[in-house]
C-alpha positions as CSV (number, residue, x, y, z in Angstrom):
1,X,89.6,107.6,81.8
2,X,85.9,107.4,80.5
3,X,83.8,109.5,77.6
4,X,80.6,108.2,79.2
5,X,78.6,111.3,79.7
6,X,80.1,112.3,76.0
7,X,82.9,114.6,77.9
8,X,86.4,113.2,78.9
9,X,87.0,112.8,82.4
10,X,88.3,110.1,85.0
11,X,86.1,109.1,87.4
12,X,85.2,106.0,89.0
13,X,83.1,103.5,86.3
14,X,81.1,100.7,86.6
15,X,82.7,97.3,85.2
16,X,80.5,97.1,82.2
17,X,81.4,100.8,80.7
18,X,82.5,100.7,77.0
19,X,83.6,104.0,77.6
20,X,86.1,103.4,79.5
21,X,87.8,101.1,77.0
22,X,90.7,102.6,74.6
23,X,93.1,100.9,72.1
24,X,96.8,101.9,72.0
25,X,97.3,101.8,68.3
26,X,101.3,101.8,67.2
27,X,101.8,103.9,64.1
28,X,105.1,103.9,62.1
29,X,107.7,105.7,63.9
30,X,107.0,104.6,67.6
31,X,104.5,106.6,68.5
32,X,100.7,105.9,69.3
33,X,97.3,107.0,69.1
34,X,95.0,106.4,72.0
35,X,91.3,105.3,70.4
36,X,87.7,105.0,72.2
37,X,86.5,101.5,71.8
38,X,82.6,102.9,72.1
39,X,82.9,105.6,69.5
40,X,85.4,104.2,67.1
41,X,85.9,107.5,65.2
42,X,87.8,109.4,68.3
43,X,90.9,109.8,69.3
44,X,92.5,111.7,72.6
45,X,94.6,114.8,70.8
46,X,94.8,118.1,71.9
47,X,94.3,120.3,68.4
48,X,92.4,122.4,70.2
49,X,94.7,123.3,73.0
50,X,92.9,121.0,75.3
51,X,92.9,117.3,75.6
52,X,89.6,115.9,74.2
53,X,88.2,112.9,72.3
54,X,87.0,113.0,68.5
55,X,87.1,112.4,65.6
56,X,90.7,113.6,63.7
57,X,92.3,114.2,60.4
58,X,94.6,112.4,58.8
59,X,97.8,114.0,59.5
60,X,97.0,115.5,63.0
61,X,100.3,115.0,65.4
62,X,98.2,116.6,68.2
63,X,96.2,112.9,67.8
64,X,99.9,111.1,68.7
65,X,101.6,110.0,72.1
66,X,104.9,108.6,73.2
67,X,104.7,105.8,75.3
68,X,107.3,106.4,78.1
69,X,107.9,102.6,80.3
70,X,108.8,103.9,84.0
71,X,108.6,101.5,87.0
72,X,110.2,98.5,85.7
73,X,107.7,98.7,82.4
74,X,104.6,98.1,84.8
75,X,103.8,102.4,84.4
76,X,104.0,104.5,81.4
77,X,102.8,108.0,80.3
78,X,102.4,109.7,77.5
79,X,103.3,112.8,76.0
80,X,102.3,114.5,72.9
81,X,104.3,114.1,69.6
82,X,103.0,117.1,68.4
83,X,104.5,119.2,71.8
84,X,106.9,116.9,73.4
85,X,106.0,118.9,76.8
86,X,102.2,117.9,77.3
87,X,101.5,115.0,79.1
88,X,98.4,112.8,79.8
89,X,97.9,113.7,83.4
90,X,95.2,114.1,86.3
91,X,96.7,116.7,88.5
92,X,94.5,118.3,91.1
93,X,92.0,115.7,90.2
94,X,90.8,116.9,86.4
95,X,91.8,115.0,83.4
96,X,94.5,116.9,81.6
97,X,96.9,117.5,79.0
98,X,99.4,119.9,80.6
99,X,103.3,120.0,81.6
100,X,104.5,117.9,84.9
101,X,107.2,118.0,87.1
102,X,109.8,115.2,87.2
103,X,108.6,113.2,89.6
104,X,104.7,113.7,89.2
105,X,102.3,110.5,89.8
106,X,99.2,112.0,88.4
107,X,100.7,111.2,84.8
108,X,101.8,107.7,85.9
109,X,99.6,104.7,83.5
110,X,98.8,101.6,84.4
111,X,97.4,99.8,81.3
112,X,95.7,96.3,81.7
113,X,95.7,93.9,78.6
């Protein structure tokens, strides 16, 4: 999960890509928002219908995520406060925010600290 070319996408990154960094940032309530270490001021949310990275208002629940542990806590995904529904996925390859089915991978996180 990368902004490098200034659009969100996953694809494979080179080791020194600030891009690729995010911080899980807990807000009151348990949920999260999911911020670009290179450009400070964005945030994944989906206001627009679409999952992309920018800057947000204060407010915005399309800018907050559940973290869901699966697989003994090693795995998690995320799905939208704003529309409990949409999850962080890559099905059929493209970076998404969409629906999944039970039992899905492609929304399956692994974060490393």
């Amino acid at each position: 999960l990368n902004n490098e070319g200034g659009k969100l996408q996953n694809t494979t990154i080179l080791m020194d890509w600030v891009s690729s960094l995010w911080i899980i940032e807990p807000i009151e309530g348990g949920s999260v928002r999911i911020r670009s270490v290179w450009q400070k001021d964005n945030f994944l949310n989906i206001e627009s219908g679409e999952l992309a990275s920018g800057p947000i208002q204060p407010g915005w629940k399309s800018a907050l995520w559940v973290m869901e542990p699966i697989a003994n806590g090693f795995y998690f995904r995320f799905h939208s406060v704003w529309k409990p529904d949409i999850y962080l996925n890559v099905a059929e390859g493209k970076l998404q925010a969409s629906p999944i089915k039970g039992d899905t991978l492609s929304a399956d996180w692994w974060l490393l600290k």
